[in-house]
VOGU-3710 file (C-alpha; in Angstrom, 3 decimals, decimal comma):
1> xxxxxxxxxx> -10,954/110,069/119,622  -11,688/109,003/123,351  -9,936/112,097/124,568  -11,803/114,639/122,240  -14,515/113,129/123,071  -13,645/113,546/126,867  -12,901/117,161/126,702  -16,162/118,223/124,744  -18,166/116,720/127,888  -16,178/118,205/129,955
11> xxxxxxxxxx> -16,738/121,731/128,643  -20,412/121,259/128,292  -20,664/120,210/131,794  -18,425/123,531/132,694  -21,019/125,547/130,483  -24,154/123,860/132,295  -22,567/124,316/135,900  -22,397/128,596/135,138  -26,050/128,735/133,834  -27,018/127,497/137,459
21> xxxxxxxxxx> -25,339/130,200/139,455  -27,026/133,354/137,366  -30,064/134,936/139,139  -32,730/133,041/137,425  -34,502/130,195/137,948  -32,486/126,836/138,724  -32,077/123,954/135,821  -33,431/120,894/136,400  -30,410/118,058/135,960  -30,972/115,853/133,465
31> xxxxxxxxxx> -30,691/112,112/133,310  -26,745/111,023/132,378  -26,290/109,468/129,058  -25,751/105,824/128,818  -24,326/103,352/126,171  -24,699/99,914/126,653  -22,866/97,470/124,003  -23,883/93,855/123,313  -21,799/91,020/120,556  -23,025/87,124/120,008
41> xxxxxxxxxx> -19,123/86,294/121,062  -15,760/87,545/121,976  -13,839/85,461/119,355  -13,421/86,402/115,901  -11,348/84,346/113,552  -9,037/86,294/111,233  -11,290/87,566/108,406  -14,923/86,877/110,024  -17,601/89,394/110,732  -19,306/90,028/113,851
51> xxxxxxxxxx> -22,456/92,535/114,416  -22,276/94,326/117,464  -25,461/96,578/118,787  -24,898/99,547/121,041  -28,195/101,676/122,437  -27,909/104,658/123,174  -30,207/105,434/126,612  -31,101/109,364/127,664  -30,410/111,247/124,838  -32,370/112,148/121,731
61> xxxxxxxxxx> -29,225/111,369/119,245  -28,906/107,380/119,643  -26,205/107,705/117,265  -22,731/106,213/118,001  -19,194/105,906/116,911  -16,807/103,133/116,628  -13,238/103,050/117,069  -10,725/99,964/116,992  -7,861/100,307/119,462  -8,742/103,873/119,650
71> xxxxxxxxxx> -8,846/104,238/115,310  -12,275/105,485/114,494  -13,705/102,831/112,284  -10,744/100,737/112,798  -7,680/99,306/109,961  -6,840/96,261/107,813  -4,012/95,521/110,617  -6,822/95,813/114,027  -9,770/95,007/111,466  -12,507/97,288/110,723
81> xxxxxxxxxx> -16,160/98,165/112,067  -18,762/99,888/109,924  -21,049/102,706/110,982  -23,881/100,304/111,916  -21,390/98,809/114,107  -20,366/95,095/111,692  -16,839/94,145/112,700  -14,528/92,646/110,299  -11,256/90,956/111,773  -8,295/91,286/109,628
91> xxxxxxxxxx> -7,159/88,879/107,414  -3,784/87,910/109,562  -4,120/87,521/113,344  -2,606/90,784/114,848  -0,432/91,097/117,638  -1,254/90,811/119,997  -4,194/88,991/119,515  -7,075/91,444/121,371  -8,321/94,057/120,036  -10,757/96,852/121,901
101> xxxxxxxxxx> -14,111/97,753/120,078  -15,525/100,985/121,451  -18,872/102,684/121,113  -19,448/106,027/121,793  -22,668/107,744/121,851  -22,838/110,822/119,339  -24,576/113,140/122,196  -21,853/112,262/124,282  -18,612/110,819/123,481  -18,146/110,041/127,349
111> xxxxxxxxxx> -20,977/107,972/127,482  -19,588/104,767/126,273  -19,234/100,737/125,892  -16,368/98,501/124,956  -16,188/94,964/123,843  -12,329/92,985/123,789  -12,349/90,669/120,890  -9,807/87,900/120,294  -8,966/87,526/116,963  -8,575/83,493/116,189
121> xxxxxxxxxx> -6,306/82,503/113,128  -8,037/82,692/109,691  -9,173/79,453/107,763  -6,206/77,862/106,287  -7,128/75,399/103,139  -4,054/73,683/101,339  -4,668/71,248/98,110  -2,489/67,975/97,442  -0,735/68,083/95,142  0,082/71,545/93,064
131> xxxxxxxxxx> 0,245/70,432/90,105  -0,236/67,495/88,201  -1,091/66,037/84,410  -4,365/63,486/83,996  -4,680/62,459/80,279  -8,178/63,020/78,352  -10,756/60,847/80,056  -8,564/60,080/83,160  -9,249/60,552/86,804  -7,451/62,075/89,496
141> xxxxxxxxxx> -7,769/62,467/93,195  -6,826/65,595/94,662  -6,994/65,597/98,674  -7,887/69,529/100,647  -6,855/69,985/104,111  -8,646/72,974/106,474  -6,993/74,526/109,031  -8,435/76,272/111,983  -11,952/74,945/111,421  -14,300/72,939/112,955
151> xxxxxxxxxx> -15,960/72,087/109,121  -13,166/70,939/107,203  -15,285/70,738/104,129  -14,914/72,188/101,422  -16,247/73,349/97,245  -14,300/72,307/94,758  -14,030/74,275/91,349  -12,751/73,868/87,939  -11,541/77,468/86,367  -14,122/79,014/88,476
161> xxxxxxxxxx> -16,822/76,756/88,141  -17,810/74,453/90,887  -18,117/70,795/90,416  -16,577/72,292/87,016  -17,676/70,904/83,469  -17,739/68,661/80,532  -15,250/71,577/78,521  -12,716/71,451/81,086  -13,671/68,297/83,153  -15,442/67,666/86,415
171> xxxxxxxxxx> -14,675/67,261/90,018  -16,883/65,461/92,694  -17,220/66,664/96,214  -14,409/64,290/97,115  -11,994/65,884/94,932  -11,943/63,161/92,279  -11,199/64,832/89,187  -12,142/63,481/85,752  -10,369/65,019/82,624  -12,413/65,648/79,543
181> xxxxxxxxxx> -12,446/63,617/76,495  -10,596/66,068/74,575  -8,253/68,720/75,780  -9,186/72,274/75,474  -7,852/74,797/74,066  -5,740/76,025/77,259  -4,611/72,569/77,986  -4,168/73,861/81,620  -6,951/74,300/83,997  -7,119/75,359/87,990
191> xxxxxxxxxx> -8,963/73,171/90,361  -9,637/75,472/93,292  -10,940/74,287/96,811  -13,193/76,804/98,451  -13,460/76,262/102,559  -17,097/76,235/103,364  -16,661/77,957/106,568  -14,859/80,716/105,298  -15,448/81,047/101,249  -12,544/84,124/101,280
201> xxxxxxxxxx> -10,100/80,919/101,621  -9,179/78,625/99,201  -6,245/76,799/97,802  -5,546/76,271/94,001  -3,844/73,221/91,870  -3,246/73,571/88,473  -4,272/70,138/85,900  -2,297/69,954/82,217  -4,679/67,834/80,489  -2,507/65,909/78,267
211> xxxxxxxxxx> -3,243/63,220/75,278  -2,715/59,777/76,090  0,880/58,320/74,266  0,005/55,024/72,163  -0,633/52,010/73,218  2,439/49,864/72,194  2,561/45,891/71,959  5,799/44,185/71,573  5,673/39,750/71,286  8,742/38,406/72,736
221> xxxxxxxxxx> 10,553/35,988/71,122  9,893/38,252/67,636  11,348/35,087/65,828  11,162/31,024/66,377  11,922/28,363/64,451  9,615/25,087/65,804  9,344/21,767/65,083  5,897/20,072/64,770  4,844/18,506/67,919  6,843/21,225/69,979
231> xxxxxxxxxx> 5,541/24,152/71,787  7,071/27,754/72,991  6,256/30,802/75,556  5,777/33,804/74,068  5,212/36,500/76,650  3,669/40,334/75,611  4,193/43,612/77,222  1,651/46,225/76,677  2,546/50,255/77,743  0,477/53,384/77,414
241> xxxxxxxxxx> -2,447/51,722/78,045  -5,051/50,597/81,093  -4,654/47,061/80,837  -2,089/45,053/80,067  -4,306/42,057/78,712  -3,841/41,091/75,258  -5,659/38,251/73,004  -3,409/35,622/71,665  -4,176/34,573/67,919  -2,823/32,678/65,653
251> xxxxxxxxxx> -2,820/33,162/61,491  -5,701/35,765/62,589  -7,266/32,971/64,608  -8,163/33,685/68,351  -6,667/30,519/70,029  -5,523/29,013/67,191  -6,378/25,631/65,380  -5,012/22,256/64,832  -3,908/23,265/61,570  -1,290/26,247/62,480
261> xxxxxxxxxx> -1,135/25,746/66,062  -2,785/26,675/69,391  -1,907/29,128/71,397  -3,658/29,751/75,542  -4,318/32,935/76,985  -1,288/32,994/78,717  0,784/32,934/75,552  1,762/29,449/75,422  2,043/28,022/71,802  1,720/24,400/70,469
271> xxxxxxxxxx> 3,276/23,662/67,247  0,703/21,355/65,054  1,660/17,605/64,220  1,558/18,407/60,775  3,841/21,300/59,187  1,289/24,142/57,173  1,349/25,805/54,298  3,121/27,723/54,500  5,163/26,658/57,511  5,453/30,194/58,688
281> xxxxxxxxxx> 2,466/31,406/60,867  2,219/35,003/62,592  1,806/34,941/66,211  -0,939/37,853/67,546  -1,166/39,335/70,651  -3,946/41,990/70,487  -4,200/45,111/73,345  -7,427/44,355/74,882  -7,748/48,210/75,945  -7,587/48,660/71,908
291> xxxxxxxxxx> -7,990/45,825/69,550  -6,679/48,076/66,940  -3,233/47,711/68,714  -1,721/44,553/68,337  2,646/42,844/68,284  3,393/40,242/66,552  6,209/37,305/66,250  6,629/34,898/63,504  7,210/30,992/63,721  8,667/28,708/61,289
301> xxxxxxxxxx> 7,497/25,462/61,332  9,626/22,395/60,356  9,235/18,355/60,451  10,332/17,091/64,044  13,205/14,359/63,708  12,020/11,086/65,835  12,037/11,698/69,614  15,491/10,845/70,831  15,234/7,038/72,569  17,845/5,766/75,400
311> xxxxxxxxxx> 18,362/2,078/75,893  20,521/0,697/78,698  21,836/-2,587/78,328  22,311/-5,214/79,929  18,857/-4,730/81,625  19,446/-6,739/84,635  22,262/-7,733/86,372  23,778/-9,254/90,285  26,502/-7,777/91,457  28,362/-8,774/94,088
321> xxxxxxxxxx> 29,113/-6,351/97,139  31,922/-3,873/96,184  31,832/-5,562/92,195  31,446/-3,901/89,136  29,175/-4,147/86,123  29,698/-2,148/82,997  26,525/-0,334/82,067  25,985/0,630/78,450  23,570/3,509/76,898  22,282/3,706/73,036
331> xxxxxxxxxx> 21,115/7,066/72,430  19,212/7,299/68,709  18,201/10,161/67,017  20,237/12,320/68,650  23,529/14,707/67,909  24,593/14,375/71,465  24,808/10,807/72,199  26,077/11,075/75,676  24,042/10,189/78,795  24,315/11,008/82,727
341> xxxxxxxxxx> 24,268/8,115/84,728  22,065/7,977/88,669  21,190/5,211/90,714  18,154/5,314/91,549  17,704/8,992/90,981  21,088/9,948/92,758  23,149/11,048/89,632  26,404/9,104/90,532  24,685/7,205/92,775  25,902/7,090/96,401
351> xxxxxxxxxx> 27,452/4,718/98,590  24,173/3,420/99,715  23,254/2,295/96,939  26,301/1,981/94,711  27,976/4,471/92,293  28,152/4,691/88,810  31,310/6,671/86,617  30,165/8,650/83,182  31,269/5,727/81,286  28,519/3,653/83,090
361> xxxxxxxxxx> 30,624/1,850/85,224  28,455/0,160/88,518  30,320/-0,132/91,808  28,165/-1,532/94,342  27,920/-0,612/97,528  29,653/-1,899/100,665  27,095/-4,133/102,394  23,914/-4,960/100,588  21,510/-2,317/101,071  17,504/-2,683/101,471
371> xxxxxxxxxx> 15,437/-3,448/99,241  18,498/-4,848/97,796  17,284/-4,138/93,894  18,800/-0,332/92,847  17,673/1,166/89,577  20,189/2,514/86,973  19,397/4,963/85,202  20,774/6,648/81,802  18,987/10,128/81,292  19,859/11,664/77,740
381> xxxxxxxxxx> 21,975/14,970/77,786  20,489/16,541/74,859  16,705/15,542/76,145  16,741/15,289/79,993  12,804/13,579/79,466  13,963/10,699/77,877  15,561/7,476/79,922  15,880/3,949/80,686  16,563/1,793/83,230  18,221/-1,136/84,520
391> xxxxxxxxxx> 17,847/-3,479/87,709  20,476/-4,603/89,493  19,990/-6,790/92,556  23,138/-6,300/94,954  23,983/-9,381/96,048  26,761/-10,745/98,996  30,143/-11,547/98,109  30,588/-14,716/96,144  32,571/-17,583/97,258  33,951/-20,949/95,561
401> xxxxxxxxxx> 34,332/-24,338/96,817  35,783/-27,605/94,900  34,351/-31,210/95,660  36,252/-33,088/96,152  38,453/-31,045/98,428  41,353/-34,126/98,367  42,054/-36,921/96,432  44,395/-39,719/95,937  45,173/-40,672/92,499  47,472/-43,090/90,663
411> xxxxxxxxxx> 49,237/-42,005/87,552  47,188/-41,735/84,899  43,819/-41,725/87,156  41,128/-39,384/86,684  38,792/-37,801/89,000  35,724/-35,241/87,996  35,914/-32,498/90,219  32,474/-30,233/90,945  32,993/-26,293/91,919  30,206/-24,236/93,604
421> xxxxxxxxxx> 29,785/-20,794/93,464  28,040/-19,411/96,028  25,734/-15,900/96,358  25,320/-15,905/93,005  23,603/-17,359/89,660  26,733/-17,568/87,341  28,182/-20,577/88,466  30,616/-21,131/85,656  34,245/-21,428/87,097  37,789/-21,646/85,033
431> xxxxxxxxxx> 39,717/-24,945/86,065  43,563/-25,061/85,904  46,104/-26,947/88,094  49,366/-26,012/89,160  52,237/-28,015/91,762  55,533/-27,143/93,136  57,228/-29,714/91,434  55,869/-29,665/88,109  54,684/-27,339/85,204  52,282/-28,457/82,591
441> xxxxxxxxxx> 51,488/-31,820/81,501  53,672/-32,690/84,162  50,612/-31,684/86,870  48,248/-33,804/84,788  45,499/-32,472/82,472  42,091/-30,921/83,551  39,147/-30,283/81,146  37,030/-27,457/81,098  34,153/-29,438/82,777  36,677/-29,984/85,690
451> xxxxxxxxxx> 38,249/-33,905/84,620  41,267/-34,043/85,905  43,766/-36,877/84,711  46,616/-37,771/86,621  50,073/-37,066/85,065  52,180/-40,400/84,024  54,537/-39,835/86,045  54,652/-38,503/90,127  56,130/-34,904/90,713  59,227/-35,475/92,926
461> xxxxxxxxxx> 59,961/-34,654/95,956  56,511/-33,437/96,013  53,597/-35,787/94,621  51,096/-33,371/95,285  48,939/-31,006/92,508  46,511/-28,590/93,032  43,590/-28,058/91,335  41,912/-24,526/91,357  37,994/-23,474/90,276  38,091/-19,974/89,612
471> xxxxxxxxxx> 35,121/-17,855/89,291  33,995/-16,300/85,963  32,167/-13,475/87,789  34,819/-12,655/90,054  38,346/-13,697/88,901  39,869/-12,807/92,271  37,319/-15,321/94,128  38,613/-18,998/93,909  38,095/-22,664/95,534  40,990/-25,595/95,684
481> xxxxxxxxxx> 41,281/-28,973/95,822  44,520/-30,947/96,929  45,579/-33,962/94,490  48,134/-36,867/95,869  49,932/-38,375/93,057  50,530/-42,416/93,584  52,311/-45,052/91,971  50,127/-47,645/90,067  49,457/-50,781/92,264  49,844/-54,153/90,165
491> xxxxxxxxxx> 46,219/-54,478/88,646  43,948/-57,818/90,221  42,343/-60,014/88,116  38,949/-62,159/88,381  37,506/-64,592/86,549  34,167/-65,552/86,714  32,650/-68,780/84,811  32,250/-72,436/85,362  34,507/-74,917/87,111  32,774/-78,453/85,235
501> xxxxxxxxxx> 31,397/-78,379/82,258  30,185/-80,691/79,622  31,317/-81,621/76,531  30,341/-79,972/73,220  28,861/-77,023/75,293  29,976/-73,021/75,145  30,228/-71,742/78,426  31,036/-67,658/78,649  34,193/-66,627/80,995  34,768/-63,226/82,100
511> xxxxxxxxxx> 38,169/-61,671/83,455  37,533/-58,222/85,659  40,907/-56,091/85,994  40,950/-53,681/88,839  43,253/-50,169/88,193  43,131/-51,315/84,459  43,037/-46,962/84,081  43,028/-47,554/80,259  40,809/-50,612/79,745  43,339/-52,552/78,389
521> xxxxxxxxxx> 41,349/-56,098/79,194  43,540/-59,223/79,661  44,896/-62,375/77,469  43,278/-65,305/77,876  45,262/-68,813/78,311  44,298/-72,108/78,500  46,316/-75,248/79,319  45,359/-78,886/80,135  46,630/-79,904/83,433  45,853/-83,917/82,855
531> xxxxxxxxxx> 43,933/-86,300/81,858  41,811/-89,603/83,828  44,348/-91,388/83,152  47,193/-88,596/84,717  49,023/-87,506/81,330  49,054/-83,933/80,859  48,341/-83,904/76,869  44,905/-84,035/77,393  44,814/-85,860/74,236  41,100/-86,184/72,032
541> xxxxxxxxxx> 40,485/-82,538/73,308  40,393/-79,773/70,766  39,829/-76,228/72,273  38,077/-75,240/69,402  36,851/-78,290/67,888  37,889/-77,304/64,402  41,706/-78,509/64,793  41,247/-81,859/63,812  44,279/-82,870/65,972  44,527/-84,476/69,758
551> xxxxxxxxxx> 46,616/-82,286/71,009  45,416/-79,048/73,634  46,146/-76,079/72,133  47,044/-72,867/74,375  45,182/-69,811/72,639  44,992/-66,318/73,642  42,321/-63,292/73,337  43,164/-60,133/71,815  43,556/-57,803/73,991  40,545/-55,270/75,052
561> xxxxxxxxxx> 38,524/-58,485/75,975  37,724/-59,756/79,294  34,951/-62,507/77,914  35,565/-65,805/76,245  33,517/-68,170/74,775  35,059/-71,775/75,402  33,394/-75,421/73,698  34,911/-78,465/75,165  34,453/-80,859/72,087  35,191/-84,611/72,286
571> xxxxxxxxxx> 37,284/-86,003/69,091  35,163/-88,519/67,447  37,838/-90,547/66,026  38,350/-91,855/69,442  35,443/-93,468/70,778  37,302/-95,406/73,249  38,026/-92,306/75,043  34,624/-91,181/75,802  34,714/-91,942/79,160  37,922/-90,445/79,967
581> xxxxxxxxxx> 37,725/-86,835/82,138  40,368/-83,609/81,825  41,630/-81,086/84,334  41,606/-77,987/82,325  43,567/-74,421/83,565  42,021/-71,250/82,050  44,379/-68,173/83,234  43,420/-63,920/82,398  46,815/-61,505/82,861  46,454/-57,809/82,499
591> xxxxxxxxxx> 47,952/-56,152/79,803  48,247/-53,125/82,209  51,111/-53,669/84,604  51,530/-51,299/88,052  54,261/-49,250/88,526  56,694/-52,107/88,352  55,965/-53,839/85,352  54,093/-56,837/87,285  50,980/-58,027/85,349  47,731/-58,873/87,219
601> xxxxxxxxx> 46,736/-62,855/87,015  44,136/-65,063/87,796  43,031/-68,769/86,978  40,163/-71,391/86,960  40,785/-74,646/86,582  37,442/-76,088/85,009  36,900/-80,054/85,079  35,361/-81,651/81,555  32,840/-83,247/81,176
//
């Protein structure tokens, strides 16, 4: 259009140069037309309006025309300009990117004024995400983003309707969607965000409003068979709902009651002591998003058996370092009698503190530990709560000693022999004796208090026996003692009693036999030596003064007796003779002989009166 408008000036300004040259009067020039052009920027983004203003200066006709690049009025690819001179950028940024606006004025297309616009990139708005399903009376949070804008805000709309409504559910400036109640009757609706700076751009999403499933409650375990006193978890899972939170009843009861049970709001049921009627109660656990909604589980309830019991005996024991000690467990009231065994705590124990075997056997440890007291302990294997204990107090290795550690003894000789045990409070020992030239009686005879008796005759070559104290805790501990077997010296005897005495008078005599090993006493003997008068008949004495005769009688004791009475008595049919005196010989022999048949033998003589 620039070029035809070109040419037209050009021809009038031929035409006006002729007229000057004719004959008449000369034209006065006239003032040049002018266009001047004025716009409130040079940058229009992709879509946007901008209102230019041209004047038109010298010429009656202030009327102009626009062209785009040249295009009178412009197109949807350069954008268009109206008549009154409003530019509209098109819709997609062009290439390249400047575009020419011209205005020309109407009284002379040469007269003109041009204005290079950039065209920005339009308003971009996208929506997050494109699609999506909220069930009635749910929310939902849809996020815009603007492009090429400094205000990145923007309307939002449900199915044409901004900030939409209560038919096919709100949205909030933020984009927070809120389905209705009910679904309508197209259960799909568009949420559309509008850019404020440029309302010709907007993204849509499209919302299925959709009814929400049931709300399901399921009770796990769904069956359980109690006893009273007991107690179980029961655990509830809740879908299609809000919350998961449930209330936990029993028999209809929130919390339950000593009667049926108690159950806590976590689920946790306690059987009652006593077993209902009936003895099978209905466990509850109620949706707390709809109370309507509830899953149950059933108990039955039976009568508990007594609580299983463990007793350990013995309850205390000493054991020696490296000793055993059996351990034994009673379990009552239960199917599974067995028991694990620890020391203290240590389930076999250790060797610290000692070991124990399933069957309860105790090893102790090494070297005594500290403290030096270790618990055992039997824990039931059908109820790991229930116990007992024992004590044992780990002592040092025991030892034995006999007193006395040697001996002499003669055949038939006893000797009491002691034993200590040491480290330890069971001093009880087993006694037996053994040599290497005899077996049996042979070696003698030892009691269980630890009297040993001398054999009756000496072991040959070898007169020596040993006597051994062995422990009862410990059989492999042991003390000795060394026996010397010797023949039996000829017994001594004393006699102890008067030497005068008096007529008609008892006087008491006793014989004492040394090595008399089986109290055999002595015999008594008694012999007049002479009389005053030098004759050896001792006549007018009677030993006994029942004789009646003058002679001296010998007499002897019964064995077994080492005292005599004697009585001196005068015989009265001899009056003459009562001043005569007597040299009297009282002799004692053992009846036990030594080895070689020699008796033991003392005498008094005793003067009368």
């Amino acid at each position: 259009m620039s070029s035809n408008l070109l040419s037209s000036g050009l021809s009038l300004f031929l035409i006006a140069g002729l007229a000057g040259c004719s004959g008449t009067s000369p034209v006065q020039p006239q003032p040049s037309i002018t266009v001047s052009l004025t716009a409130p920027t040079t940058t229009v983004q992709a879509g946007r309006s901008v209102q230019l203003t041209a004047s038109v200066s010298n010429a009656s006709n202030t009327t102009v025309i626009w062209e785009v690049n040249g295009i009178s009025g412009g197109n949807s690819t350069l954008g268009t300009i109206t008549t009154s001179g409003l530019y509209t950028a098109p819709l997609e940024q062009p290439n390249p990117a400047t575009v020419v606006v011209l205005a020309a004025a109407a009284a002379d297309t040469s007269a003109s004024a041009v204005v290079n616009f950039t065209i920005g990139p339009p308003v971009a708005v996208a929506i997050t995400p494109k699609a999506v399903t909220v069930l009635t009376g749910s929310t939902f949070a849809f996020t815009s983003t603007v492009d090429n804008a400094s205000d990145k805000s923007v309307s939002w709309f449900v199915n044409g309707i901004k900030g939409g409504n209560s038919t096919f559910g709100t949205i909030s400036i933020l984009g927070l969607y809120t389905a209705p109640p009910t679904s309508p009757a197209s259960s799909t609706v568009s949420v559309t965000a509008v850019s404020n700076t440029d309302p010709d751009r907007s993204d849509t999403a499209s919302v299925t409003i959709a009814f929400p499933p049931a709300i399901v409650v399921s009770v796990t375990p769904s069956n359980s068979a109690l006893q009273t006193g007991t107690s179980e978890q029961f655990s509830a899972t809740v879908v299609n709902a809000s919350t998961t939170a449930v209330i936990w009843k029993v028999a209809g009861v929130t919390g339950g009651d000593g009667t049926v049970g108690h159950i806590s709001a976590s689920g946790f049921y306690s059987a009652p002591s006593v077993v209902p009627d009936p003895a099978t109660v209905v466990i509850s656990a109620v949706s707390q998003a709809d109370q309507t909604v509830s899953g149950t589980a059933t108990v039955t309830l039976s009568l508990a058996p007594p609580p299983v019991s463990v007793t350990v005996s013995p309850k205390t024991a000493n054991v020696q370092v490296g000793r055993t000690q059996q351990f034994n467990a009673t379990v009552d009231h239960a199917s599974d009698t067995s028991v694990s065994w620890q020391v203290n705590d240590v389930p076999g124990g250790n060797s610290t503190v000692g070991t124990i075997s399933n069957l309860g056997v105790y090893t102790g440890p090494s070297a005594v530990p500290t403290p030096s007291t270790v618990q055992i302990k039997a824990v039931s294997n059908q109820d790991s709560s229930m116990s007992d204990l024992a004590s044992v107090t780990i002592q040092p290795d025991i030892s034995v000693s006999v007193t006395p550690s040697t001996t002499n003894l003669i055949l038939g000789q006893s000797q009491q022999f002691t034993a200590n045990v040491s480290n330890s409070s069971n001093q009880s020992v087993t006694w037996s004796i053994a040599g290497a030239n005899c077996s049996g009686a042979g070696c003698g005879v030892i009691t269980t208090g630890g009297n040993y008796t001398a054999p009756g005759s000496i072991p040959t070559p070898n007169p020596f026996v040993t006597v051994t104290a062995t422990s009862s805790v410990n059989p492999s501990v042991f003390g000795v003692a060394t026996v010397k077997i010797t023949p039996v010296p000829t017994p001594t005897v004393q006699i102890s009693g008067a030497s005068h005495v008096a007529l008609n008078t008892q006087y008491i005599y006793t014989a004492t036999v040394s090595l008399d090993l089986m109290n055999q006493g002595v015999t008594w003997s008694l012999v007049c030596l002479q009389d005053s008068e030098g004759i050896p008949d001792c006549a007018n004495i009677d030993d006994s003064g029942t004789h009646g005769d003058n002679d001296m009688d010998n007499f002897t004791l019964a064995p077994n007796t080492s005292n005599i009475a004697l009585t001196i008595v005068l015989q009265t049919p001899n009056p003459t003779d009562t001043g005569e005196k007597f040299l009297l010989r009282l002799t004692a022999t053992s009846v036990a002989t030594g080895s070689d048949g020699t008796h033991g033998i003392a005498t008094i003589d005793i003067s009368a009166p």
